[in-house]
N, CA, C and O atoms as CSV, one atom per row, in Angstrom:
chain,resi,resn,atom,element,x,y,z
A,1,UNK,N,N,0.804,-1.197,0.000
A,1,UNK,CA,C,0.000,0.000,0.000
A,1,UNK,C,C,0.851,1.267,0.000
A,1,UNK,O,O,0.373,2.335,-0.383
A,2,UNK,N,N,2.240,1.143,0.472
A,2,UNK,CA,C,2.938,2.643,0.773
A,2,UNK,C,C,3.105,3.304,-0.420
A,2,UNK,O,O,3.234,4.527,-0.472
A,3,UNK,N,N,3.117,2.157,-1.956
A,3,UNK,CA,C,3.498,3.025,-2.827
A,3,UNK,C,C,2.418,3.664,-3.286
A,3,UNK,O,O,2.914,4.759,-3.550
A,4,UNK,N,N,1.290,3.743,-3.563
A,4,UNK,CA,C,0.084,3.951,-3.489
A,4,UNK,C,C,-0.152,4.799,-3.313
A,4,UNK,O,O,-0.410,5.559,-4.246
A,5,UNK,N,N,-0.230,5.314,-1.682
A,5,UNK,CA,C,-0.796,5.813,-0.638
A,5,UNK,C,C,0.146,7.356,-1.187
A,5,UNK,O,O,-0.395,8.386,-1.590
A,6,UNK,N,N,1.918,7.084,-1.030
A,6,UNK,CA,C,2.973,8.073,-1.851
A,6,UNK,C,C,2.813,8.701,-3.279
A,6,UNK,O,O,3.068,9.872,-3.560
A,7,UNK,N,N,2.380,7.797,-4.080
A,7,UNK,CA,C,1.986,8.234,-5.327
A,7,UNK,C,C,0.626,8.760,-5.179
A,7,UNK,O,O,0.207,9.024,-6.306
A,8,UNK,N,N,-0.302,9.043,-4.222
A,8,UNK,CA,C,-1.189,10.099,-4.044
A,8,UNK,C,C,-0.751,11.140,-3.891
A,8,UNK,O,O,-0.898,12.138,-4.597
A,9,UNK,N,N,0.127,10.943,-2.471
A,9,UNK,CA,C,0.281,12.030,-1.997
A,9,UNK,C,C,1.289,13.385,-2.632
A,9,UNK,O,O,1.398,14.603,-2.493
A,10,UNK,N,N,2.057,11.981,-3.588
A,10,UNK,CA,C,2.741,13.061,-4.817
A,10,UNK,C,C,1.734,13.824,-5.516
A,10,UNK,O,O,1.997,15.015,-5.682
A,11,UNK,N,N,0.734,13.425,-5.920
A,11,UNK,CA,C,-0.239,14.151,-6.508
A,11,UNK,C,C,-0.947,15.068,-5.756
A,11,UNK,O,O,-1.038,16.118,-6.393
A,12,UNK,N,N,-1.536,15.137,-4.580
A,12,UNK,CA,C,-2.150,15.546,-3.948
A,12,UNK,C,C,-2.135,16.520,-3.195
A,12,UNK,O,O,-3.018,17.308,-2.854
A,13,UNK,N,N,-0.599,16.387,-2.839
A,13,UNK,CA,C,0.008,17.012,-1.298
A,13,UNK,C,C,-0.071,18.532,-1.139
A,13,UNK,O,O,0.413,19.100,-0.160
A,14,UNK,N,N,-0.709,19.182,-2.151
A,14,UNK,CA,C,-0.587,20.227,-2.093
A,14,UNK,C,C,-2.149,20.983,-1.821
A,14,UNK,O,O,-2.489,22.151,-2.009
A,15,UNK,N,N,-2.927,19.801,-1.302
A,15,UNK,CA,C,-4.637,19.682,-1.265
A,15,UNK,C,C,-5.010,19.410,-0.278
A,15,UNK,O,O,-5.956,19.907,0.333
A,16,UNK,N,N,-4.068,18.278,0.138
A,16,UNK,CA,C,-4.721,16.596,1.377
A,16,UNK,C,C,-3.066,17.038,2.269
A,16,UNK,O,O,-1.986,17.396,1.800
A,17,UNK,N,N,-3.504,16.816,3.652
A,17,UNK,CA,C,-2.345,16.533,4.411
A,17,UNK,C,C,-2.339,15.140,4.726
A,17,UNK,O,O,-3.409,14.624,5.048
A,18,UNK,N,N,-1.257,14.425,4.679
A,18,UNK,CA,C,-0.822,12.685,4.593
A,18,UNK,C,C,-0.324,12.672,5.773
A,18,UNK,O,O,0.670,13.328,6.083
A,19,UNK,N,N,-0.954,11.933,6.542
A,19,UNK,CA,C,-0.585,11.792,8.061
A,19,UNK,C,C,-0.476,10.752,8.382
A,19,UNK,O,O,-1.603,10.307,8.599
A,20,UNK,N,N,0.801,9.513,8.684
A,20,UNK,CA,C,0.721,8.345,8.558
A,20,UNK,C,C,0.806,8.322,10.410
A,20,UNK,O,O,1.132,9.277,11.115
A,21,UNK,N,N,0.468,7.145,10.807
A,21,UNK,CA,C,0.647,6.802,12.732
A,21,UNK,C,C,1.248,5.396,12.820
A,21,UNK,O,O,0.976,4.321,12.285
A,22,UNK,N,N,2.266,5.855,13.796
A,22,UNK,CA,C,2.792,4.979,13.982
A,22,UNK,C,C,1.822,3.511,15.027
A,22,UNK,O,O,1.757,3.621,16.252
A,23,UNK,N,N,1.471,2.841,14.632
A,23,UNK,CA,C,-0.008,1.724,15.181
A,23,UNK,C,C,1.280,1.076,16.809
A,23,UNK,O,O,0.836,0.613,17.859
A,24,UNK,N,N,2.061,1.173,16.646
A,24,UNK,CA,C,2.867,0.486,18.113
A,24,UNK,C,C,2.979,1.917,18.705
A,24,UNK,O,O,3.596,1.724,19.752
A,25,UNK,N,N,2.819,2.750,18.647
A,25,UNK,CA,C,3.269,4.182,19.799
A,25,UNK,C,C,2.075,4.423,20.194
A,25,UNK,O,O,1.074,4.823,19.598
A,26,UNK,N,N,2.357,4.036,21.658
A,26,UNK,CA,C,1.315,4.462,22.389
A,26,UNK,C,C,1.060,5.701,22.341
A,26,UNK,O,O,-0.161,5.628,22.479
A,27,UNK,N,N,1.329,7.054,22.230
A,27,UNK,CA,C,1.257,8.203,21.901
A,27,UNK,C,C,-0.038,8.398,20.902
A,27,UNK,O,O,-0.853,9.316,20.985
A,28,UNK,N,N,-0.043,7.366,19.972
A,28,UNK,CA,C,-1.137,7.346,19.245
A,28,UNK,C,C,-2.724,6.544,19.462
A,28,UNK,O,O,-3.749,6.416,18.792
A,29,UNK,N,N,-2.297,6.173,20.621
A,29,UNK,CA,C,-3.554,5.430,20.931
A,29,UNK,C,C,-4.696,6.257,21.280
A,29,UNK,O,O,-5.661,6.147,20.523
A,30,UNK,N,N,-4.778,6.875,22.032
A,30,UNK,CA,C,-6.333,8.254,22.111
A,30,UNK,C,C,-6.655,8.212,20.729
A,30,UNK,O,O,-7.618,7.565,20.318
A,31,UNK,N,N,-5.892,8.876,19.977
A,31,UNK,CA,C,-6.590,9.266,18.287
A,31,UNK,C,C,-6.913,7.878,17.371
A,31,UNK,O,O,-7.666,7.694,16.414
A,32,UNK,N,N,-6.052,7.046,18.064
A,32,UNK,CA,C,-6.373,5.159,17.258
A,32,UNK,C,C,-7.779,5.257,17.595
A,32,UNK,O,O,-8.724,5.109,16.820
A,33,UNK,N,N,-7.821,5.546,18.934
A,33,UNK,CA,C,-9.577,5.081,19.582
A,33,UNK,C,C,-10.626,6.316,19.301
A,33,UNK,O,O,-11.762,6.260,19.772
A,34,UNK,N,N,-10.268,7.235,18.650
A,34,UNK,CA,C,-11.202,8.669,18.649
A,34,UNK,C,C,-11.603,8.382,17.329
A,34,UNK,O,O,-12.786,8.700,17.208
A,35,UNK,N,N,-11.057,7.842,16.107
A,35,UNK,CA,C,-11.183,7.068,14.921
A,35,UNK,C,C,-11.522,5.426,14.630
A,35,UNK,O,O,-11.827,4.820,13.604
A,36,UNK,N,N,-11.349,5.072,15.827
A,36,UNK,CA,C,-12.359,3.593,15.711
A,36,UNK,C,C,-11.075,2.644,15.111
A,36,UNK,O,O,-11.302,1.446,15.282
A,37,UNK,N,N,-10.190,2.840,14.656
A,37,UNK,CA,C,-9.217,1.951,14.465
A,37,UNK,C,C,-8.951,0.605,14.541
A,37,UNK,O,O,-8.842,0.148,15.678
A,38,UNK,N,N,-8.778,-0.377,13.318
A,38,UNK,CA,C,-9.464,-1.723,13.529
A,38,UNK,C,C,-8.973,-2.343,13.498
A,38,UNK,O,O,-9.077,-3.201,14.375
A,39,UNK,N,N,-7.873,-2.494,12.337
A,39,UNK,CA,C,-6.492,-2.965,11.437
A,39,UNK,C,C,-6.069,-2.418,10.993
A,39,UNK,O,O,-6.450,-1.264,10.795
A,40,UNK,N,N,-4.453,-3.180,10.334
A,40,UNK,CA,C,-3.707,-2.518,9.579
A,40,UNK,C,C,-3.798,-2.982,8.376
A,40,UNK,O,O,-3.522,-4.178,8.282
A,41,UNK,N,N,-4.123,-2.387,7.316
A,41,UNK,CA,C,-4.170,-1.208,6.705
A,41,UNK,C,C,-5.618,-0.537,6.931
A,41,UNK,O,O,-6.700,-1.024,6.601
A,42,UNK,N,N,-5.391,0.652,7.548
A,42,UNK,CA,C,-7.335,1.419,7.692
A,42,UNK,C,C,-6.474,2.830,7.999
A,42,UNK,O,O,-5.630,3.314,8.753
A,43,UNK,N,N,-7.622,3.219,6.447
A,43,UNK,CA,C,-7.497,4.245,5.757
A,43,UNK,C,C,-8.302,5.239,6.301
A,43,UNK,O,O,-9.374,4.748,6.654
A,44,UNK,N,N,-8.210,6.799,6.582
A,44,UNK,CA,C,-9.184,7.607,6.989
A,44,UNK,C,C,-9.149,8.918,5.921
A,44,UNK,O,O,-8.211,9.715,5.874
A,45,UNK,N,N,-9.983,8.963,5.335
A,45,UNK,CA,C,-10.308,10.231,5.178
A,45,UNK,C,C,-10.832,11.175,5.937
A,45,UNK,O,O,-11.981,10.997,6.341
A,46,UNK,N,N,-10.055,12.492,6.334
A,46,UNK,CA,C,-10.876,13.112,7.175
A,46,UNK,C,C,-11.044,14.738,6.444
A,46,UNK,O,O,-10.301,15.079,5.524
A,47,UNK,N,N,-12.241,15.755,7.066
A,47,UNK,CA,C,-12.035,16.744,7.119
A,47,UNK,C,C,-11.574,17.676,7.640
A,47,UNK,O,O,-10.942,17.550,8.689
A,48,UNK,N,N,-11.784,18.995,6.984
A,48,UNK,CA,C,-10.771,19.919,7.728
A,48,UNK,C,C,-11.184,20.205,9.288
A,48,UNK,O,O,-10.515,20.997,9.952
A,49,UNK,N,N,-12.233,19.576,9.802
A,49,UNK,CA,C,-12.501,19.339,11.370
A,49,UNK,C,C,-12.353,17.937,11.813
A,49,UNK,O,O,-12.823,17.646,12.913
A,50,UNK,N,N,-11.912,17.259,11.285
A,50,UNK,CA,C,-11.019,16.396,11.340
A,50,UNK,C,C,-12.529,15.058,11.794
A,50,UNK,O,O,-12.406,14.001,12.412
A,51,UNK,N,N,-13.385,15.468,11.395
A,51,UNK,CA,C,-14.475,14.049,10.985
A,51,UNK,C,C,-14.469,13.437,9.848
A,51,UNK,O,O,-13.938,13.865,8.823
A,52,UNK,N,N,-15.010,12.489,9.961
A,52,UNK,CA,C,-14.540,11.300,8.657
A,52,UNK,C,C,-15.633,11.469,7.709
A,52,UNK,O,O,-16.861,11.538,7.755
A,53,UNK,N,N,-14.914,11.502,7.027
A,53,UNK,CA,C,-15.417,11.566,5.657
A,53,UNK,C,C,-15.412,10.353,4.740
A,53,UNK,O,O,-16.095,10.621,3.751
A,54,UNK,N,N,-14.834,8.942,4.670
A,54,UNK,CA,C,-14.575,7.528,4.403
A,54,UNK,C,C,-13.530,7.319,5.162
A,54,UNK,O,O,-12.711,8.057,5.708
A,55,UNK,N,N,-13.723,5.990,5.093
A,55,UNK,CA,C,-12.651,4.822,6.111
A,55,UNK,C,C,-12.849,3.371,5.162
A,55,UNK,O,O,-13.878,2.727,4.960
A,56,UNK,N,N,-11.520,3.144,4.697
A,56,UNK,CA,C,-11.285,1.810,3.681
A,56,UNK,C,C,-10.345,0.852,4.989
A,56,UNK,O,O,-9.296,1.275,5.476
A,57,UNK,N,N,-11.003,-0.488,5.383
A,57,UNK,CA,C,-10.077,-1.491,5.885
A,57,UNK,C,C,-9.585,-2.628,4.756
A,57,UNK,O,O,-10.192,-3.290,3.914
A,58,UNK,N,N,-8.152,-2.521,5.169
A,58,UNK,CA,C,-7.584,-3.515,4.160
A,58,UNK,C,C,-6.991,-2.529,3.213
A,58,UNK,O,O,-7.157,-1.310,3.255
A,59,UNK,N,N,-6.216,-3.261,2.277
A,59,UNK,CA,C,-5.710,-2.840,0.656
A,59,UNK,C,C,-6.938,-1.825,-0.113
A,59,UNK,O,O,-8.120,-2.157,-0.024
A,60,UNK,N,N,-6.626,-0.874,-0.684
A,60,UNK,CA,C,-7.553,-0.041,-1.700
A,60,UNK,C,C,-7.166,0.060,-2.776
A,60,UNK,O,O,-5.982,-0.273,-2.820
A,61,UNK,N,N,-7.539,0.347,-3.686
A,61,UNK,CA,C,-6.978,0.586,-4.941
A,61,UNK,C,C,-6.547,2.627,-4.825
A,61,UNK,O,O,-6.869,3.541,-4.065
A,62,UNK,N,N,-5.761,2.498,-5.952
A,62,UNK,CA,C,-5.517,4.250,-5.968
A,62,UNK,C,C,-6.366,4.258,-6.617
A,62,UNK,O,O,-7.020,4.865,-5.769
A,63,UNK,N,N,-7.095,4.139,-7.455
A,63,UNK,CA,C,-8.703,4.897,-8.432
A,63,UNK,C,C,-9.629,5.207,-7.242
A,63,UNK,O,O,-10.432,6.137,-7.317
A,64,UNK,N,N,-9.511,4.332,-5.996
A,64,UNK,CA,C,-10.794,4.692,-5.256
A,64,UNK,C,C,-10.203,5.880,-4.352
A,64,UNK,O,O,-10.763,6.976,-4.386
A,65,UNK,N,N,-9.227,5.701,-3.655
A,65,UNK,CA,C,-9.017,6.678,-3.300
A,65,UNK,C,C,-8.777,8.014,-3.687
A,65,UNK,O,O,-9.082,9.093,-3.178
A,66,UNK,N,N,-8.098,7.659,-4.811
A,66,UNK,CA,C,-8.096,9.414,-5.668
A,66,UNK,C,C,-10.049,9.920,-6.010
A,66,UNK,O,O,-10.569,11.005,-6.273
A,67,UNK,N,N,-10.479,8.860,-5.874
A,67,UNK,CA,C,-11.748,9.332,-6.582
A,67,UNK,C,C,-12.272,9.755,-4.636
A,67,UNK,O,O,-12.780,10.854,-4.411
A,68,UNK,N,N,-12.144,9.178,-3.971
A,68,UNK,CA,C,-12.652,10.156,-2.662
A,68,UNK,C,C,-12.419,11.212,-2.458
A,68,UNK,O,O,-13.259,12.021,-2.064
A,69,UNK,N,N,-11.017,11.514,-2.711
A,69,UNK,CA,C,-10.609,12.491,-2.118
A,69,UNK,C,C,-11.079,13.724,-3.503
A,69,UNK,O,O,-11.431,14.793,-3.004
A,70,UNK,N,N,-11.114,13.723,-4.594
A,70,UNK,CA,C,-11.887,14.237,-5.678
A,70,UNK,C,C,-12.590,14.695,-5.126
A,70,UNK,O,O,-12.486,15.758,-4.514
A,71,UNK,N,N,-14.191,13.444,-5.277
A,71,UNK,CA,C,-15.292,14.084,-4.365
A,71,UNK,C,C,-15.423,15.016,-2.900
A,71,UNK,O,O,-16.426,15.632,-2.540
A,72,UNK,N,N,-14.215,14.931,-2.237
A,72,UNK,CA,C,-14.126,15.335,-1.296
A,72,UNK,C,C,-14.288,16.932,-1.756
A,72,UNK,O,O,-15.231,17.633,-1.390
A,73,UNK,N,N,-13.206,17.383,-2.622
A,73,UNK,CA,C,-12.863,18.825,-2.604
A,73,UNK,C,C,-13.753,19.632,-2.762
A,73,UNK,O,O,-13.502,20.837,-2.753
């Protein structure tokens, strides 16, 4: 998925902020659990108030995600 997820954000980054978490740092656990967090790989789209807007568990394709974040804008 990283190349993927990078080759969005090459495209994107100047739209979407790419915020990856580290899933073993406890540091991140409040926001793991404030987002429902299930497995690894789980994807969040969020807004600029930081509610979700889609959540993909597992592998995605880049067409779907570029096409969320599209609709998103």
């Amino acid at each position: 998925m990283a190349p993927i997820v990078h080759g969005l954000e090459a495209v994107y980054s100047k739209e979407v902020k790419f915020t990856y978490l580290d899933i073993d740092d406890p540091a991140n656990d409040e926001f793991k659990t404030r987002l429902g967090y299930i497995v690894q790989p789980h994807f969040f789209l969020l807004d600029g108030e930081g509610n979700i807007i889609n959540q993909w568990l597992g592998p995605v394709s880049a067409d779907e995600l570029a096409s969320a974040i599209e609709a998103a804008k």
